[in-house]
DODRENBA-771283 format. One record per residue (C-alpha): x negated, y, z negated; residue in three letters. Coordinates in steps of 0.02 Angstrom, whole numbers, padded with zeros to 5 digits, always signed. Layout:
// residues N
XYZALA
...
// end
This chain:
// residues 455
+02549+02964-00103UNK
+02498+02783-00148UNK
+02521+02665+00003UNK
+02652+02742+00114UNK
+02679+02789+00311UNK
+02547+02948+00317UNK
+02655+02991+00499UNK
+02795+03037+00384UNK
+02693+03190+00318UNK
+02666+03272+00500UNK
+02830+03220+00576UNK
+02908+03308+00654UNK
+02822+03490+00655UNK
+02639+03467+00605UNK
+02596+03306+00750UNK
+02471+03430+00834UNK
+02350+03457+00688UNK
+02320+03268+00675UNK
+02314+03253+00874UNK
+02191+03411+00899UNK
+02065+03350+00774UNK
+02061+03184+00847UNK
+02009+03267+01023UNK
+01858+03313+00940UNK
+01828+03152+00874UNK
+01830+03079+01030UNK
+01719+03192+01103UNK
+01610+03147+00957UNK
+01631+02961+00960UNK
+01598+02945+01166UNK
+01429+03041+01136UNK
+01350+02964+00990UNK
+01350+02772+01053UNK
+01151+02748+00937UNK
+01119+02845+00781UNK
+00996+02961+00882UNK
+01133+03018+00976UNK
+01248+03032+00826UNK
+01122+03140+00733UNK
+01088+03250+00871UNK
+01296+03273+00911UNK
+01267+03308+00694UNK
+01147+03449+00692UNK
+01241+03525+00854UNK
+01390+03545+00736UNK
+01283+03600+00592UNK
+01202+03734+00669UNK
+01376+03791+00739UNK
+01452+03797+00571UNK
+01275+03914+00511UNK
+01180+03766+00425UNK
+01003+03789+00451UNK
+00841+03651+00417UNK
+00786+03633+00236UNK
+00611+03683+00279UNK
+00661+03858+00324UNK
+00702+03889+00156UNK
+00593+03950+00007UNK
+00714+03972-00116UNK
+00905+03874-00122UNK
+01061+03972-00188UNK
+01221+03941-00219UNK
+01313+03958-00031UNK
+01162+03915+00050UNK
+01184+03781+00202UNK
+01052+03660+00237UNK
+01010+03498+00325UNK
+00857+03361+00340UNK
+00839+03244+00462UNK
+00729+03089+00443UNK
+00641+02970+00593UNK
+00788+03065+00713UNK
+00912+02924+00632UNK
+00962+03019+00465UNK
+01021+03163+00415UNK
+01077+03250+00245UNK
+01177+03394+00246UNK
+01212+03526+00108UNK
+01303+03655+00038UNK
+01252+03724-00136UNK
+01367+03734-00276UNK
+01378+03856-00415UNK
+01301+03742-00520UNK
+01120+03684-00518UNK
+01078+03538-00414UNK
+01004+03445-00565UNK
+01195+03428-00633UNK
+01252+03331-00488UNK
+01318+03319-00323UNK
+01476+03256-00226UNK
+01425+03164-00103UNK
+01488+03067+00044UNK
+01368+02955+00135UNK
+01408+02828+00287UNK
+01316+02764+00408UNK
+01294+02790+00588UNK
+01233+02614+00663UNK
+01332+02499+00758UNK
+01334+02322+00803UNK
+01253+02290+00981UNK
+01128+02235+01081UNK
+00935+02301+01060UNK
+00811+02253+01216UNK
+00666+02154+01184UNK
+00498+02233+01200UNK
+00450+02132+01345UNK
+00629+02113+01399UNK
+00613+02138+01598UNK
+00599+01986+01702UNK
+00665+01886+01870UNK
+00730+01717+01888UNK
+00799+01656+02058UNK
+00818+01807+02136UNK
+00920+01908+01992UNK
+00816+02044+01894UNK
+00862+02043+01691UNK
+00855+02143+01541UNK
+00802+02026+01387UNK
+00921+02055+01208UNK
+00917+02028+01016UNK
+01088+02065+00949UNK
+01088+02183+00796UNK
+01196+02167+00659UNK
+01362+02032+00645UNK
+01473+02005+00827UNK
+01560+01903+00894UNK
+01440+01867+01065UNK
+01577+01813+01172UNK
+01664+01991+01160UNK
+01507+02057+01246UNK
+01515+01963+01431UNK
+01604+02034+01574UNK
+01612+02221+01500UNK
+01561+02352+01590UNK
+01394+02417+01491UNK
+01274+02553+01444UNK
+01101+02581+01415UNK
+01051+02725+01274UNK
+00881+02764+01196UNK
+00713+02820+01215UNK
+00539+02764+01307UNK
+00388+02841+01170UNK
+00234+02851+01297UNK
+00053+02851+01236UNK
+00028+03019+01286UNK
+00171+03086+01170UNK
+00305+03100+01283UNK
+00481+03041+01262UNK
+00587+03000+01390UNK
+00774+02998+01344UNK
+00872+02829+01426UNK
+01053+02858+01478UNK
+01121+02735+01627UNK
+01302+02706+01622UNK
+01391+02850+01579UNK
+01416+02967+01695UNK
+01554+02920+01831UNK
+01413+02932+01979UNK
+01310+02797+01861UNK
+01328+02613+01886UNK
+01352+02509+01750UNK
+01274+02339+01681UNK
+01347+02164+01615UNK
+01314+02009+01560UNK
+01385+01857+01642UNK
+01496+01731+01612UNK
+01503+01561+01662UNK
+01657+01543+01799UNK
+01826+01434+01694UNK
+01802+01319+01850UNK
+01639+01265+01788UNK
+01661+01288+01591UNK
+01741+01116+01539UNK
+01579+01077+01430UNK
+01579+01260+01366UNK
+01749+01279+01330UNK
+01719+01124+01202UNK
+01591+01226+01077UNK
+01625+01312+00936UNK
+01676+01499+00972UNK
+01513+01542+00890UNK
+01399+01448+01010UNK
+01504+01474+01168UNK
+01395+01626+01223UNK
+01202+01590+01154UNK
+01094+01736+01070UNK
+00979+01714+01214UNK
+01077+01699+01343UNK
+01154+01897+01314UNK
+01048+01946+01445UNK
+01090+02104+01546UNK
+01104+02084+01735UNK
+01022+02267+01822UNK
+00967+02230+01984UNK
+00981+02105+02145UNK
+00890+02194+02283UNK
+00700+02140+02342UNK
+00579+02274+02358UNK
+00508+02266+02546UNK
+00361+02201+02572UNK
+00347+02078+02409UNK
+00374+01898+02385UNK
+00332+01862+02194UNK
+00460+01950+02082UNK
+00513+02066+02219UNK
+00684+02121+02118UNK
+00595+02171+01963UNK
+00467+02258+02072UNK
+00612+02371+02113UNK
+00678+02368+01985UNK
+00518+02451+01903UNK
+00518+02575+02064UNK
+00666+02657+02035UNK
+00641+02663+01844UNK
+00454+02746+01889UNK
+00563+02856+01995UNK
+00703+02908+01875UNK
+00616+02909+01714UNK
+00412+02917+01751UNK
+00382+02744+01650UNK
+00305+02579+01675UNK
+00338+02411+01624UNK
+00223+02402+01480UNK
+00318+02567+01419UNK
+00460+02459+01332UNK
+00344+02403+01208UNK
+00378+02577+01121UNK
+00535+02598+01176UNK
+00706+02608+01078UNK
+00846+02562+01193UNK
+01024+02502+01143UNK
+01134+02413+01238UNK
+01313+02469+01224UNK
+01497+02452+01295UNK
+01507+02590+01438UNK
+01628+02736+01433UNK
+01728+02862+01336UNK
+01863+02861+01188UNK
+02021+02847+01220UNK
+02179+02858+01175UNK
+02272+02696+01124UNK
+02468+02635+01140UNK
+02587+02703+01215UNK
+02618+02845+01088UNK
+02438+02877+01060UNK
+02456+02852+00888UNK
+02275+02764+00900UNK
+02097+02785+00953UNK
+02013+02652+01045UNK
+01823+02665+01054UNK
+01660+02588+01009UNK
+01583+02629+00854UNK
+01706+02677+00756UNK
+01631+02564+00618UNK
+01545+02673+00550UNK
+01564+02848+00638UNK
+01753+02874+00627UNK
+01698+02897+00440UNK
+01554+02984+00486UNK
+01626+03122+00581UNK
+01776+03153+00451UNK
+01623+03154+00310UNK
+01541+03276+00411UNK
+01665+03390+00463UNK
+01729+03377+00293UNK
+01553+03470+00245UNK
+01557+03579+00380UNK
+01725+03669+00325UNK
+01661+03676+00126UNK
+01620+03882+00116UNK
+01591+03856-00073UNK
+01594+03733-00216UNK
+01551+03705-00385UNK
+01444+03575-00374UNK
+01329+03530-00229UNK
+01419+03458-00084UNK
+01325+03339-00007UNK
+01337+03206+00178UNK
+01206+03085+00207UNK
+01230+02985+00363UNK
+01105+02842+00368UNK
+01049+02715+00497UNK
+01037+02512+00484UNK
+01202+02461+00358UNK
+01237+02307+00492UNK
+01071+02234+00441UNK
+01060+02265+00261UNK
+01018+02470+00241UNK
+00848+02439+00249UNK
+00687+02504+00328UNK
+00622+02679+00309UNK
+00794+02752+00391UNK
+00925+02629+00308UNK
+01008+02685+00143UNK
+00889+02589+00026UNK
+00735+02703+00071UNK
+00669+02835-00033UNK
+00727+02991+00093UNK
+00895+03038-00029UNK
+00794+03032-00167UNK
+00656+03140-00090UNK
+00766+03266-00024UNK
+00856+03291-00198UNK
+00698+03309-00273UNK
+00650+03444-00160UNK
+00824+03523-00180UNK
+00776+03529-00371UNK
+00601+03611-00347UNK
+00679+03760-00231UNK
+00817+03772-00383UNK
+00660+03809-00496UNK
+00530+03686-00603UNK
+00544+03514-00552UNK
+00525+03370-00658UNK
+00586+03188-00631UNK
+00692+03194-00780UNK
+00804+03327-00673UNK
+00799+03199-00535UNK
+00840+03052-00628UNK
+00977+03184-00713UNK
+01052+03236-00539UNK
+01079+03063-00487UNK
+01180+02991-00642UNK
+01291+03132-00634UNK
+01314+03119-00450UNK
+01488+03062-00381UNK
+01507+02998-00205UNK
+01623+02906-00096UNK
+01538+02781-00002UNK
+01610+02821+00168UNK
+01652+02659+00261UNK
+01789+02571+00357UNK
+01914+02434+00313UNK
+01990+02287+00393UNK
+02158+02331+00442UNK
+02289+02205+00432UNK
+02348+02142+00599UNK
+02516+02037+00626UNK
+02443+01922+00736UNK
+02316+01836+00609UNK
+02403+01862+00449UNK
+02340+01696+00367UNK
+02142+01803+00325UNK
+02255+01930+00198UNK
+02333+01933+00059UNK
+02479+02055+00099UNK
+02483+02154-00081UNK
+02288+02202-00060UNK
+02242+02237+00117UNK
+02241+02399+00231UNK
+02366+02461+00361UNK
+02374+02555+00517UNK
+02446+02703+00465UNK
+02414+02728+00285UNK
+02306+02860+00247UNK
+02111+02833+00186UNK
+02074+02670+00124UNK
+01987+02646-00062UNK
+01909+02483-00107UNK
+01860+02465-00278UNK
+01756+02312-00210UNK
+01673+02204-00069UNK
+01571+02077-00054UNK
+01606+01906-00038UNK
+01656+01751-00136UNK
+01638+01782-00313UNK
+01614+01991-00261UNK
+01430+01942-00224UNK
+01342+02114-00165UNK
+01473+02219-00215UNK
+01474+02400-00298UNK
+01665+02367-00398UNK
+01697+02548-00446UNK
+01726+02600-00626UNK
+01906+02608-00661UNK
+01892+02782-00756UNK
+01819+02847-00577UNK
+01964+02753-00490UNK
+02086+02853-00592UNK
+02019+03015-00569UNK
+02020+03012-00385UNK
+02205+02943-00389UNK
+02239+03116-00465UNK
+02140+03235-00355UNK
+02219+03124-00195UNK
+02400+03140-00295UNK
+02392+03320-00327UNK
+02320+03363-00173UNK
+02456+03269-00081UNK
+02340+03140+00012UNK
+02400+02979+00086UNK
+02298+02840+00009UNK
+02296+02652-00011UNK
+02157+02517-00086UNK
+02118+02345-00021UNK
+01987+02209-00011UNK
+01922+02125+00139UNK
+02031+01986+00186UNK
+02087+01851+00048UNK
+01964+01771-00069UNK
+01853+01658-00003UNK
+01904+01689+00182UNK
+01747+01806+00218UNK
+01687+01960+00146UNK
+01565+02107+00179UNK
+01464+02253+00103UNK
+01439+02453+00123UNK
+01304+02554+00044UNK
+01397+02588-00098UNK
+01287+02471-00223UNK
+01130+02537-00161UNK
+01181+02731-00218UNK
+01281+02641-00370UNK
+01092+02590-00421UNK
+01068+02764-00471UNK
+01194+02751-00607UNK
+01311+02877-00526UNK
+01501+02845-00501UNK
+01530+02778-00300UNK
+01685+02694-00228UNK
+01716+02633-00043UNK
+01825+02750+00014UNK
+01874+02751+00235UNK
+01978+02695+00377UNK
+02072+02534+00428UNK
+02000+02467+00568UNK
+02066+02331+00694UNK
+01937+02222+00784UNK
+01795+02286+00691UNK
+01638+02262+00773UNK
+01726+02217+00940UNK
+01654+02315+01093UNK
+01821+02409+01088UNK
+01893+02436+00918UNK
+02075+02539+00849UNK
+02090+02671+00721UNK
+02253+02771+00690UNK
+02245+02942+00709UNK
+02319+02994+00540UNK
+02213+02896+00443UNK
+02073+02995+00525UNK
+02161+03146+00507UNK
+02205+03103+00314UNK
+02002+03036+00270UNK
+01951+03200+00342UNK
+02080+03292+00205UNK
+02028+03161+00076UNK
+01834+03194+00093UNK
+01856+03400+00092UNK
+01963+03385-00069UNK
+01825+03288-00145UNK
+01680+03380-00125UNK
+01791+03554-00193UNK
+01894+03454-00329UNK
+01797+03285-00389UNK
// end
């Protein structure tokens, strides 16, 4: 069903499937704010569903459910098809990073009588959306001795919560005059955590405590944060959004609302011809690289050692396996809103409502950095969505010229195997708080288990 209201399929008898599987969503989206978290909620599920690590086995057969995870930020999960790995896989990757705020590795420090956390945003916001929100810290303290010390302050109702400040609209006349992009300064997203003196000190008394109740809590010192991994993010849980609850408002949904749908997609494949296949991946916001992002060697690696436990290995099977690989890059789309209509052009943009979201492109300008899909792979996943009775629409981000973007989709397409962006509309993407319809979650989820059994 090309580009019509998905509701209409569930009204008015079948509104609870699309509501219950969004509870789980939510549950999923509130705990997975880094892609540590989001990889641990991942292998929870796996092992839940009877997926067991790769290194366990000797031998793969067809039915057999495995996962890898790399660096604690990746993981591939897979079910073996009927055929060989070496003839090709259906996979759906997305990533599980988020834009936010990382803390320096000497980020703690005082300055008239107000203790701070030091920040280098990560990937593309908008850094007045982050002042005056309640916030969380998330990651993890590495000691020398081999420890690791999980961070979680902000969470849990008992916790307080942390902000950055804003400058009072009494006092703002000068500020009020900059461009929106330099109203709030990269350096100045600093993270207010503490006020109190510790007794007994003069020189940097706040920090001091600061330190004491973090040497309390968690058993680290100061020089600790130079390996340490911690992520500020907005505080608190999904929820449901409008009056209707038609929507999900959360943080993160770009990427994980795709995620999750990929995932459970996998989860509920019992059998398949080919080798179904989700790799969630870490560091799209800043380009997919590094040793966790989706331009390092792990896919590759793991396929190769899916080959060798098929039988003899040779890079010609590898090189073989990829080509004839199809996959649905599994990413979001900007969803048109009403308010700023001028950044669309209203024949080729997502909405609310929809169903999953295919972009043949991305990019920018001229469709610099894009993948741009094959048309003859287009057409064939028109039919499996048509005959399966899937809600679907296409798009591109926002009218030419106006912006533009990119999704892993041209890293995998270096392969030579068939990828198109295929996910959810998205309103206020990478806002603290950002809105996804339910059905289009609902109908991704449906889209990405018909493609792994039918592509």
């Amino acid at each position: 069903m090309y580009n019509k209201d998905a509701w209409q399929k569930y009204l008015p008898d079948h509104l609870d499937e699309v509501m219950d599987f969004n509870e789980e969503y939510k549950k999923f989206l509130s705990a997975s704010k880094t892609e540590r978290l989001a990889v641990n909620e991942s292998v929870k599920l796996c092992e839940m569903k009877g997926f067991k690590p790769l290194s366990s086995f000797k031998k793969l057969v067809k039915g057999d459910k495995v996962y890898v995870v790399n660096k604690n930020k990746n993981i591939a999960i897979f079910v073996i098809g009927e055929k060989n790995v070496e003839e090709g896989l259906h996979v759906l990757g997305a990533h599980i990073d988020s834009p936010r705020m990382d803390l320096k590795q000497n980020p703690l420090y005082q300055k008239n009588d107000i203790c701070y956390l030091d920040t280098h945003y990560y990937g593309g916001i908008k850094k007045y959306q982050w002042v005056t929100i309640p916030l969380a810290l998330h990651g993890v303290v590495c000691k020398k001795d081999g420890t690791n010390i999980l961070i979680n302050i902000g969470e849990d109702e008992n916790d307080p919560v942390l902000g950055i400040t804003d400058l009072l609209i009494h006092l703002s006349g000068d500020q009020m005059q900059k461009n929106a992009a330099r109203v709030i300064e990269g350096e100045d997203l600093d993270v207010t955590v503490g006020t109190l003196p510790l007794n007994g000190e003069e020189k940097d008394a706040v920090k001091l405590n600061v330190l004491r109740l973090l040497k309390e809590k968690y058993d680290i010192e100061e020089e600790d944060f130079v390996s340490a991994e911690i992520e500020v993010v907005p505080a608190g849980k999904a929820r449901d959004f409008g009056l209707d609850r038609s929507m999900v408002a959360g943080y993160g949904h770009d990427d994980r609302v795709c995620a999750y749908t990929s995932l459970r997609a996998i989860l509920d494949v019992e059998s398949s011809e080919y080798t179904s296949c989700c790799i969630l991946v870490d560091k799209e916001e800043i380009g997919s690289v590094g040793a966790t992002g989706a331009q390092s060697k792990f896919f590759e690696n793991v396929i190769a050692e899916l080959i060798s436990l098929q039988g003899d290995y040779s890079d010609l099977k590898l090189r073989k396996a990829l080509t004839l690989t199809k996959m649905l890059s599994s990413d979001v789309s900007a969803a048109f809103d009403p308010i700023y209509p001028a950044v669309n052009e209203l024949r080729n943009t997502a909405y609310l409502g929809h169903g999953i979201c295919f972009n043949k492109y991305t990019g920018s300008r001229g469709k610099s950095g894009s993948n741009d899909a094959n048309p003859e792979y287009m057409a064939q996943i028109r039919n499996i969505m048509d005959q399966n009775n899937i809600y679907y629409q296409t798009s591109e981000l926002g009218r030419v010229d106006v912006g533009g973007g990119g999704t892993i989709a041209y890293i995998l397409g270096n392969y030579n195997m068939n990828v198109i962006d295929a996910g959810i509309a998205v309103l206020s993407m990478h806002a603290p708080m950002e809105i996804v319809s339910k059905v289009d979650i609902y109908e991704a989820y449906l889209a990405y288990k018909i493609f792994l059994l039918k592509a």
